[in-house]
Biotite code that builds the C-alpha atoms (Angstrom):
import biotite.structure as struc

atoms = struc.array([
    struc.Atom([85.428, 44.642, 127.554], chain_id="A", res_id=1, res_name="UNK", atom_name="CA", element="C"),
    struc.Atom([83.023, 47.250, 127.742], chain_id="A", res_id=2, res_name="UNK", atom_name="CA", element="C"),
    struc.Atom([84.781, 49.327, 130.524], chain_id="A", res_id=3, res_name="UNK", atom_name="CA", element="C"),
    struc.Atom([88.304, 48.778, 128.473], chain_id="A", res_id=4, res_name="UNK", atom_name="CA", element="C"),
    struc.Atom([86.313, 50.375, 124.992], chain_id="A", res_id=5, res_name="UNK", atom_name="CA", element="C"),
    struc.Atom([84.742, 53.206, 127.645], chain_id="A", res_id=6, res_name="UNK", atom_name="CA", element="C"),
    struc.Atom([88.337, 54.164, 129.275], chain_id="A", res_id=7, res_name="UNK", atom_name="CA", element="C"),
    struc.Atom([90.105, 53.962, 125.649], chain_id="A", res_id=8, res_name="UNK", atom_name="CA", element="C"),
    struc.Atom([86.820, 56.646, 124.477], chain_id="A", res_id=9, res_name="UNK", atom_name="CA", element="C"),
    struc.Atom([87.418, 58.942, 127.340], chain_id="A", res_id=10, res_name="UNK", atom_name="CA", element="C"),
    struc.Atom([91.304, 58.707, 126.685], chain_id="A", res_id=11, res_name="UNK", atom_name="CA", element="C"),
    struc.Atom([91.063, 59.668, 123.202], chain_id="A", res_id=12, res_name="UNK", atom_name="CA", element="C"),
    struc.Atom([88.102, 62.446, 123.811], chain_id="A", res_id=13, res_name="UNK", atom_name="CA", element="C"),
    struc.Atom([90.001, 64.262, 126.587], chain_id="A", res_id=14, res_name="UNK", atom_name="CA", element="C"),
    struc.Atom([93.527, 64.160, 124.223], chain_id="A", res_id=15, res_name="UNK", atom_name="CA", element="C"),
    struc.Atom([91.338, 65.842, 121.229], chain_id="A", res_id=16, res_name="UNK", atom_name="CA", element="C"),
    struc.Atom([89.300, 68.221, 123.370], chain_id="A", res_id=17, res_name="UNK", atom_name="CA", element="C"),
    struc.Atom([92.669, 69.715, 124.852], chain_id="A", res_id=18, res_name="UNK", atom_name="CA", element="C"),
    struc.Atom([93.279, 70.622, 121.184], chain_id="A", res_id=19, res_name="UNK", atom_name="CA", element="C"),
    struc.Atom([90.275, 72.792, 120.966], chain_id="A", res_id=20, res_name="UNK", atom_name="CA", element="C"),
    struc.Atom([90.450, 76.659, 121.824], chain_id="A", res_id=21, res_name="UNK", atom_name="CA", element="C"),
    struc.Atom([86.785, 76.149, 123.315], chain_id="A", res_id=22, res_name="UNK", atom_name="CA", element="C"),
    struc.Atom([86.758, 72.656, 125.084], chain_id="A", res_id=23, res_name="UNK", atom_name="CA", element="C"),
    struc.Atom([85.478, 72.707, 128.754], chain_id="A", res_id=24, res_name="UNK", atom_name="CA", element="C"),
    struc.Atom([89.183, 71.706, 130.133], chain_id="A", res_id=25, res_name="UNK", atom_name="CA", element="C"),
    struc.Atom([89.817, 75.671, 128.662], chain_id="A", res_id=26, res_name="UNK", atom_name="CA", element="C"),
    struc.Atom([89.420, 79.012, 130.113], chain_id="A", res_id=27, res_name="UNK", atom_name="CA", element="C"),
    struc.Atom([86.056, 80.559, 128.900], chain_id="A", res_id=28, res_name="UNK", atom_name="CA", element="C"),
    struc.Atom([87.996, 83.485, 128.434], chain_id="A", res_id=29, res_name="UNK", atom_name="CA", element="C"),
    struc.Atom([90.586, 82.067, 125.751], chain_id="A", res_id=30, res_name="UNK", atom_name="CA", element="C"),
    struc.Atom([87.091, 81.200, 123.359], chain_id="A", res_id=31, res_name="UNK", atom_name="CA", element="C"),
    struc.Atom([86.198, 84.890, 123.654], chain_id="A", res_id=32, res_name="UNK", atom_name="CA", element="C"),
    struc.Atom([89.886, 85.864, 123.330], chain_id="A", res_id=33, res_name="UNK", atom_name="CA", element="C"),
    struc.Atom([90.276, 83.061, 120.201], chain_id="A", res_id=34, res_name="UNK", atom_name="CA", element="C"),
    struc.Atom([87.029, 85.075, 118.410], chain_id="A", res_id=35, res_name="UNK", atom_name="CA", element="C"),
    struc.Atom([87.815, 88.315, 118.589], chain_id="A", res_id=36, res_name="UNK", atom_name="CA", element="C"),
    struc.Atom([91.398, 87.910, 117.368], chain_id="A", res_id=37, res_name="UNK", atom_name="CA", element="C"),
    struc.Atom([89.681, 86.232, 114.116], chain_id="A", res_id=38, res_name="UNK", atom_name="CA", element="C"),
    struc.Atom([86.825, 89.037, 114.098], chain_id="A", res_id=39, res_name="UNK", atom_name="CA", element="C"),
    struc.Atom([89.691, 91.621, 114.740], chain_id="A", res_id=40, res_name="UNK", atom_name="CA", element="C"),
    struc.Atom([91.951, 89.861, 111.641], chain_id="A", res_id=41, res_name="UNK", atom_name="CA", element="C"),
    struc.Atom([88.835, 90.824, 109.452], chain_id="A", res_id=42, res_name="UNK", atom_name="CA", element="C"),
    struc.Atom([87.042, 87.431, 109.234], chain_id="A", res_id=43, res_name="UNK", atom_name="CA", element="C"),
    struc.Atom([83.479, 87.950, 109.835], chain_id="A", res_id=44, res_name="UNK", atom_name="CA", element="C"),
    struc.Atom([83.143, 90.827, 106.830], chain_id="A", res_id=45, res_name="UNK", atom_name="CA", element="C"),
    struc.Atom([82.660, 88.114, 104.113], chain_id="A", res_id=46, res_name="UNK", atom_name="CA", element="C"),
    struc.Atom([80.013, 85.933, 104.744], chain_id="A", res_id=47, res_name="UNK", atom_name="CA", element="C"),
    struc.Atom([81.539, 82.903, 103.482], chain_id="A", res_id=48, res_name="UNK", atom_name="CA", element="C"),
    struc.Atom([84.352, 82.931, 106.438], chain_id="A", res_id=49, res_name="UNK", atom_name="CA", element="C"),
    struc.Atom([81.522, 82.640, 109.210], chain_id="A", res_id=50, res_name="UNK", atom_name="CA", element="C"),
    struc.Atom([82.534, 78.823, 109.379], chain_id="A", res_id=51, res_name="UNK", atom_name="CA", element="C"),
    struc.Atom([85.842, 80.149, 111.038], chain_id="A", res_id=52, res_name="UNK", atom_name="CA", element="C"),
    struc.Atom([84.271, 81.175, 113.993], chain_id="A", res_id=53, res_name="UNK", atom_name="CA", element="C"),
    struc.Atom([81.163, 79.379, 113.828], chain_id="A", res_id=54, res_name="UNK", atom_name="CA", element="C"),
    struc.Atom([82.248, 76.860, 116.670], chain_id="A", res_id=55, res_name="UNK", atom_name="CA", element="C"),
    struc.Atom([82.831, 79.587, 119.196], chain_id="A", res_id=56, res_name="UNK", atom_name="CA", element="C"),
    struc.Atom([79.232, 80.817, 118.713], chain_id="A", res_id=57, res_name="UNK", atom_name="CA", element="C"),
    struc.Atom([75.323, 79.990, 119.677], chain_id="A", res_id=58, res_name="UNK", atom_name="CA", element="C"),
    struc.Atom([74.259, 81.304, 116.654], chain_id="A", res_id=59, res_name="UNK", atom_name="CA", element="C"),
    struc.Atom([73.939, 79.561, 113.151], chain_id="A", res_id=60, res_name="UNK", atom_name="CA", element="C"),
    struc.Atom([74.339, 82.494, 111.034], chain_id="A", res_id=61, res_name="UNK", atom_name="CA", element="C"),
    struc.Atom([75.900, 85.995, 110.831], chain_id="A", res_id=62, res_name="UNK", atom_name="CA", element="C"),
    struc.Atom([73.319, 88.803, 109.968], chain_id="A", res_id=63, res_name="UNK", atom_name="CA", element="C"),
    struc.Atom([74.103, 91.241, 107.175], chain_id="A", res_id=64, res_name="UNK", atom_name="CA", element="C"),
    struc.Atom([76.114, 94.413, 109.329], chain_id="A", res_id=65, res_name="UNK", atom_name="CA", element="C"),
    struc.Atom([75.900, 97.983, 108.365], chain_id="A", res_id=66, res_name="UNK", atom_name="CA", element="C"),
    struc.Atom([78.591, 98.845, 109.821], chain_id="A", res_id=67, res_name="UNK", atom_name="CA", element="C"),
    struc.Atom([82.041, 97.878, 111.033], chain_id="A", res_id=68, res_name="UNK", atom_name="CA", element="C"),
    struc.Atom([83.557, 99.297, 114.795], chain_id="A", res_id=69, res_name="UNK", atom_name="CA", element="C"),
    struc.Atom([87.141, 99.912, 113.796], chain_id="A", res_id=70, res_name="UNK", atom_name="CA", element="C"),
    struc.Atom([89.789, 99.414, 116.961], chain_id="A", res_id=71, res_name="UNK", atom_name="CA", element="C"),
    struc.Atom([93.162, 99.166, 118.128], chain_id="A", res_id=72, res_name="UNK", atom_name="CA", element="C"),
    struc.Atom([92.638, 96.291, 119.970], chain_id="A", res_id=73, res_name="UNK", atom_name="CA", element="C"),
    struc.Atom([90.803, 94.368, 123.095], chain_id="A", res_id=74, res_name="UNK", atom_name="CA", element="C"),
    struc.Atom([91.653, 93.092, 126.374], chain_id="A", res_id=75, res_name="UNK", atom_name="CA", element="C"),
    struc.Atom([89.783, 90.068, 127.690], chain_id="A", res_id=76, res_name="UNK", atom_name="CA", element="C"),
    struc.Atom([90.399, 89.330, 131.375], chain_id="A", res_id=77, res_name="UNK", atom_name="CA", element="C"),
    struc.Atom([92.112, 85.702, 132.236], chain_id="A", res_id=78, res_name="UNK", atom_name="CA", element="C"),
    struc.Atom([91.739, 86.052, 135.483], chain_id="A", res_id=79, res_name="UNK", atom_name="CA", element="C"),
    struc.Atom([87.796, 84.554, 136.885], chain_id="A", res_id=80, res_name="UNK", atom_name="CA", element="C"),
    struc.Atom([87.168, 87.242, 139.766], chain_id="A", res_id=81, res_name="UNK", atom_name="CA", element="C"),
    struc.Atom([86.736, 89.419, 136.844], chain_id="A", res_id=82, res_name="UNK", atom_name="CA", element="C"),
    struc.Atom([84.212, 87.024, 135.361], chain_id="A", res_id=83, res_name="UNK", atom_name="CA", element="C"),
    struc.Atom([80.571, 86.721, 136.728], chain_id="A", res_id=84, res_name="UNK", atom_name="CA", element="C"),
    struc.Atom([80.010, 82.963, 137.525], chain_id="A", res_id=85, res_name="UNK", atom_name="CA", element="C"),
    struc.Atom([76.350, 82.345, 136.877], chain_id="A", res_id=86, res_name="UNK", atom_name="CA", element="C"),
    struc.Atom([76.909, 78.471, 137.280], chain_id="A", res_id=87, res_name="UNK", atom_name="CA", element="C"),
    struc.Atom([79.671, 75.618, 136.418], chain_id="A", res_id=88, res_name="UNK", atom_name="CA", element="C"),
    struc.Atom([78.313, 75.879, 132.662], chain_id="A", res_id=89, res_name="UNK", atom_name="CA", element="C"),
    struc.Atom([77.425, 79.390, 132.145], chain_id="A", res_id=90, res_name="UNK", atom_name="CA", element="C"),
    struc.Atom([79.781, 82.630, 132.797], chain_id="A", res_id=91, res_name="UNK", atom_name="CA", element="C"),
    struc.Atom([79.968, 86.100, 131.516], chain_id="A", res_id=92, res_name="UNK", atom_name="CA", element="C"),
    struc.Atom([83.349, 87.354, 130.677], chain_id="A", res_id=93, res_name="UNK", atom_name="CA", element="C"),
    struc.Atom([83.849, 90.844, 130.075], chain_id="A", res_id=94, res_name="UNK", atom_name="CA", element="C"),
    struc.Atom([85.733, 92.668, 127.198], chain_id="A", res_id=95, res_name="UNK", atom_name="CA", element="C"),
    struc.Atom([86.951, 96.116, 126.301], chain_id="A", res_id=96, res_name="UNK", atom_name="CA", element="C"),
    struc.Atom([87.747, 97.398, 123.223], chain_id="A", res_id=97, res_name="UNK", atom_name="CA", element="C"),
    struc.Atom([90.062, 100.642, 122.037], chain_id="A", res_id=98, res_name="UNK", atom_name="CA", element="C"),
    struc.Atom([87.806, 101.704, 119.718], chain_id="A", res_id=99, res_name="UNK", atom_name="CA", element="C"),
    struc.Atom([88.806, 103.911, 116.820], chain_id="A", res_id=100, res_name="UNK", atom_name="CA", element="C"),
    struc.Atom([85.237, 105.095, 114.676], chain_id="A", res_id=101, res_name="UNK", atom_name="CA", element="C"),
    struc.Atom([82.960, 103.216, 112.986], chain_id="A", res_id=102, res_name="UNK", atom_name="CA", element="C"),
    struc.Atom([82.807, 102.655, 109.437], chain_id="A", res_id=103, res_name="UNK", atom_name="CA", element="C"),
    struc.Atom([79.732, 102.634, 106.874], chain_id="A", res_id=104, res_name="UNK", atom_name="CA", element="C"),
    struc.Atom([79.516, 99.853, 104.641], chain_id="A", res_id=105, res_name="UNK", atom_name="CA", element="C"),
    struc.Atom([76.749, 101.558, 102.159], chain_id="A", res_id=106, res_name="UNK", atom_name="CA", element="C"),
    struc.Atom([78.299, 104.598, 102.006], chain_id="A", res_id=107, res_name="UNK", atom_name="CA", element="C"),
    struc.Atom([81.653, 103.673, 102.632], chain_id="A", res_id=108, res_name="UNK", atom_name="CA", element="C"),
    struc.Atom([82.025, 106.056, 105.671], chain_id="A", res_id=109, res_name="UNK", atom_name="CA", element="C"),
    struc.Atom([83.973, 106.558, 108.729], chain_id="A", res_id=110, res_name="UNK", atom_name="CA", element="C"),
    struc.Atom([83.231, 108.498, 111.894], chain_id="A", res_id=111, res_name="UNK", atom_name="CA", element="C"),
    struc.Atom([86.001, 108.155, 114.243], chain_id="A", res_id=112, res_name="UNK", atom_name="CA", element="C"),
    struc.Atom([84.639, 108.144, 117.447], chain_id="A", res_id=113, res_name="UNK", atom_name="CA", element="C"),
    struc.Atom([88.002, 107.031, 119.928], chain_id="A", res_id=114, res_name="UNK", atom_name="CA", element="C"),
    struc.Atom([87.194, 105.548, 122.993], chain_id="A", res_id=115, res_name="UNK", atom_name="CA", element="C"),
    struc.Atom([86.371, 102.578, 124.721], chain_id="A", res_id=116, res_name="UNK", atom_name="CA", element="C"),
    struc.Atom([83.893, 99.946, 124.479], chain_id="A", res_id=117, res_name="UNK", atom_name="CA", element="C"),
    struc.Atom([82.560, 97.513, 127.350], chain_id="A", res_id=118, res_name="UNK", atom_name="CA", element="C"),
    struc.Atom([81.658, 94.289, 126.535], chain_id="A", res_id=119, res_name="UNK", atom_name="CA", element="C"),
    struc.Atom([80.031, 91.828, 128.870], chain_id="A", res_id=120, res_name="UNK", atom_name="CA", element="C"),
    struc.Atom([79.845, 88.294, 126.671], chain_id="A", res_id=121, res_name="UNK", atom_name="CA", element="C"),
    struc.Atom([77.947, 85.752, 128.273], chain_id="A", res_id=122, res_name="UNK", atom_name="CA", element="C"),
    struc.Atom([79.154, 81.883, 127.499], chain_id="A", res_id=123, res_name="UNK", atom_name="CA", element="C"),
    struc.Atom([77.245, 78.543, 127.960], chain_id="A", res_id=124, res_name="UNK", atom_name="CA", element="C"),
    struc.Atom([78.347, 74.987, 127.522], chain_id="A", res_id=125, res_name="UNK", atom_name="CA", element="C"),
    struc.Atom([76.845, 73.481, 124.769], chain_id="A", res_id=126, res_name="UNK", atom_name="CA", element="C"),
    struc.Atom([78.000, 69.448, 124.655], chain_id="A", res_id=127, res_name="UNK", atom_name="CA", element="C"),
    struc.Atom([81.585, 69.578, 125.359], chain_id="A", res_id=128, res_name="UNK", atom_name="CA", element="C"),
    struc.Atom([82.320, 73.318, 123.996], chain_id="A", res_id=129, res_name="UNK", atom_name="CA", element="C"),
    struc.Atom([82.137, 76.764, 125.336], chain_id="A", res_id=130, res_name="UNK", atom_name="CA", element="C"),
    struc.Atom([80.040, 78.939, 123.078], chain_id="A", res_id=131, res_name="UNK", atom_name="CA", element="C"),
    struc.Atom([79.361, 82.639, 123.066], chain_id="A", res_id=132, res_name="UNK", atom_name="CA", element="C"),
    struc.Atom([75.673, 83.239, 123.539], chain_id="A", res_id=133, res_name="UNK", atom_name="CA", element="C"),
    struc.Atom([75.845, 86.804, 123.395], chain_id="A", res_id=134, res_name="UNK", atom_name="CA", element="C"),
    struc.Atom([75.988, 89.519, 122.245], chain_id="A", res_id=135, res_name="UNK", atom_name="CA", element="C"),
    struc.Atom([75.969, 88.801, 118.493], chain_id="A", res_id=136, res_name="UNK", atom_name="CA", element="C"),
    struc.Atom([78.009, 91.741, 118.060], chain_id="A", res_id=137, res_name="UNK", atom_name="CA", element="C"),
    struc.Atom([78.783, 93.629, 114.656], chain_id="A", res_id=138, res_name="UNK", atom_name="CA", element="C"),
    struc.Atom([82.180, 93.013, 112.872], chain_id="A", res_id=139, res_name="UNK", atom_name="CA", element="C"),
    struc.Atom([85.498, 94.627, 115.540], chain_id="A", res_id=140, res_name="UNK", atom_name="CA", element="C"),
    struc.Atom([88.006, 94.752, 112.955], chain_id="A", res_id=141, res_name="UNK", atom_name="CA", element="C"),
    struc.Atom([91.524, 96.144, 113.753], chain_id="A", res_id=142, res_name="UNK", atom_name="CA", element="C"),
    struc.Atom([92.839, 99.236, 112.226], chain_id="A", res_id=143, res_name="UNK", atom_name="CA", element="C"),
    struc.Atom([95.150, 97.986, 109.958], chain_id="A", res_id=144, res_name="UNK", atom_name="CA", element="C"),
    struc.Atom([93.108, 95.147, 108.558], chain_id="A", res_id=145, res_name="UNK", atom_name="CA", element="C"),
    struc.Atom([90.561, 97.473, 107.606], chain_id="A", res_id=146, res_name="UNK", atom_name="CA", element="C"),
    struc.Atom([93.261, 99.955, 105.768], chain_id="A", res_id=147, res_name="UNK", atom_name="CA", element="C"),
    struc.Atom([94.574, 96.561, 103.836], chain_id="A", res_id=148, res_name="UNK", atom_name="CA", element="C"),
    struc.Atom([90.770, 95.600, 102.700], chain_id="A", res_id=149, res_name="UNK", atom_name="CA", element="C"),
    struc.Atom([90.287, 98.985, 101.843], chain_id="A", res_id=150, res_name="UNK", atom_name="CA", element="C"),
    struc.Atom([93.215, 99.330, 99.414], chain_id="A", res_id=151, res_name="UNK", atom_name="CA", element="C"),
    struc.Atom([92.249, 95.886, 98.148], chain_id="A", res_id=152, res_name="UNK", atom_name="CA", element="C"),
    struc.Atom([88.978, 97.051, 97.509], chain_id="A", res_id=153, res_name="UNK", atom_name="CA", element="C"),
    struc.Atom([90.500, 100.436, 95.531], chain_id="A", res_id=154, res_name="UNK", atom_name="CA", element="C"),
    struc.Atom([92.623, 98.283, 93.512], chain_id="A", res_id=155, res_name="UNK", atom_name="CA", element="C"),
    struc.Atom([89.799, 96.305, 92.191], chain_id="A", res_id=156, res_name="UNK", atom_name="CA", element="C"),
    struc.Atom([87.173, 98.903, 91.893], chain_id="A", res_id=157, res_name="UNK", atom_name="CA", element="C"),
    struc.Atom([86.503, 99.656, 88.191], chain_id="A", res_id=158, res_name="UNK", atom_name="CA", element="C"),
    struc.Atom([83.663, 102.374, 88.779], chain_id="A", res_id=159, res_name="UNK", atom_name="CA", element="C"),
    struc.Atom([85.819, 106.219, 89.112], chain_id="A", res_id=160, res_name="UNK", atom_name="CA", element="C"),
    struc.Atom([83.006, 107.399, 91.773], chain_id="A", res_id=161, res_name="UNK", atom_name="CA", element="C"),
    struc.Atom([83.086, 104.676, 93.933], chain_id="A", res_id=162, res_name="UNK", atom_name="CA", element="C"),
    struc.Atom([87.186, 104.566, 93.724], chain_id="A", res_id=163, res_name="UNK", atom_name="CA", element="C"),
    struc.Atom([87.106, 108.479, 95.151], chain_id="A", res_id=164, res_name="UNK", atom_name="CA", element="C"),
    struc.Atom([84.509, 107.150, 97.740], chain_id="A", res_id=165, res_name="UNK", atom_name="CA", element="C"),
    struc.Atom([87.047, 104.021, 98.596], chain_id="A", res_id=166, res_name="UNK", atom_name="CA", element="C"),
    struc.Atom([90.403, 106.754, 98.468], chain_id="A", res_id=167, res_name="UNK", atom_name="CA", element="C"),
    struc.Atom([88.424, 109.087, 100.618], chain_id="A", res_id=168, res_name="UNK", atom_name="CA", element="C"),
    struc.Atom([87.513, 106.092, 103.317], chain_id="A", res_id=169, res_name="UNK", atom_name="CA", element="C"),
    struc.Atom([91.358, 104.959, 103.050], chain_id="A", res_id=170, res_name="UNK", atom_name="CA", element="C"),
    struc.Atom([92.553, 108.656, 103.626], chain_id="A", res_id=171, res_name="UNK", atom_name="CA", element="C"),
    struc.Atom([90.166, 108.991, 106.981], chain_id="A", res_id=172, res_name="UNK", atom_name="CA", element="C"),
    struc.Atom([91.030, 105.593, 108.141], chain_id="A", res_id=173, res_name="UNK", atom_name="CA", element="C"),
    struc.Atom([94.879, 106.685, 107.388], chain_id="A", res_id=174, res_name="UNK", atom_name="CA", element="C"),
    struc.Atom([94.455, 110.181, 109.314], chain_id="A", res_id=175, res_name="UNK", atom_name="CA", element="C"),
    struc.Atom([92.612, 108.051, 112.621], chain_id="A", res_id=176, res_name="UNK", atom_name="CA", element="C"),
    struc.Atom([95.703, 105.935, 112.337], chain_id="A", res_id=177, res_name="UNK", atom_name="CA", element="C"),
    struc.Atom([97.858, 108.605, 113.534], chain_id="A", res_id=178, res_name="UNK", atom_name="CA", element="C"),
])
């Protein structure tokens, strides 16, 4: 009886853990690939949304950021040569983002500083999960996210100096854009 209730538990833990982006039976690089797609979407600059990526990470909470590295995308490497294998449970995949500036949350600032950024994010099993150990990164929000939560941000604003501070971000962010 007890080997019938074991085989039925790994049956029905192997069918759920296929469902999760960052179950062992995945590629390592599909978590990192899964997280930045939600941090490029916008979803780590309210910290109320950290539970959406909280079970691709080692961490338990997401520090206040200063800033915010606007891009134009990422590439994350699928293929494990590219990867360095530190052991069956603990990899480091690389990343790169096209980088566009960075933006200033305080003053509402943006330096556009095009290039790109390397990225080497190291992963660790943690039960049956990859996680993302490091590098507890600041927010990599894409381009036209960050125009969107701008405008939202100038439709809402009420005070008139902080609405030419918001039109003057949304301008830059409009002129990188081309």
């Amino acid at each position: 009886m007890g080997l019938v209730i074991g085989v039925v538990w790994l049956a029905i833990s192997t069918v759920t853990g296929f469902a999760q982006t960052n179950a062992i039976t995945h590629s390592p690089a599909k978590v990192v690939e899964k997280y930045f797609a939600l941090d490029n979407k916008g979803v780590r600059l309210d910290a109320s949304s950290f539970e959406s990526v909280a079970s691709y990470v080692g961490w338990k909470e997401e520090p206040a950021w200063g800033k915010v590295i606007i891009i134009n995308g990422f590439t994350v490497p699928d293929d494990f040569r590219k990867w360095e294998i530190v052991s069956t449970l603990e990899v480091v995949v690389p990343v790169e983002f096209r980088v566009v500036g960075v933006m200033y949350l305080e003053s509402a600032g943006f330096v556009p500083e095009p290039g790109t950024e390397q990225v080497r994010v190291r992963l660790k099993v943690q039960g049956t999960r990859w996680k993302i150990m490091e590098p507890m990164l600041p927010p990599h929000v894409g381009q036209k996210r960050m125009l969107n939560v701008v405008r939202q941000a100038l439709l809402e604003e009420k005070d008139g100096t902080r609405q030419a501070s918001l039109a003057a971000l949304q301008a830059e962010l409009r002129k990188a854009h081309e």
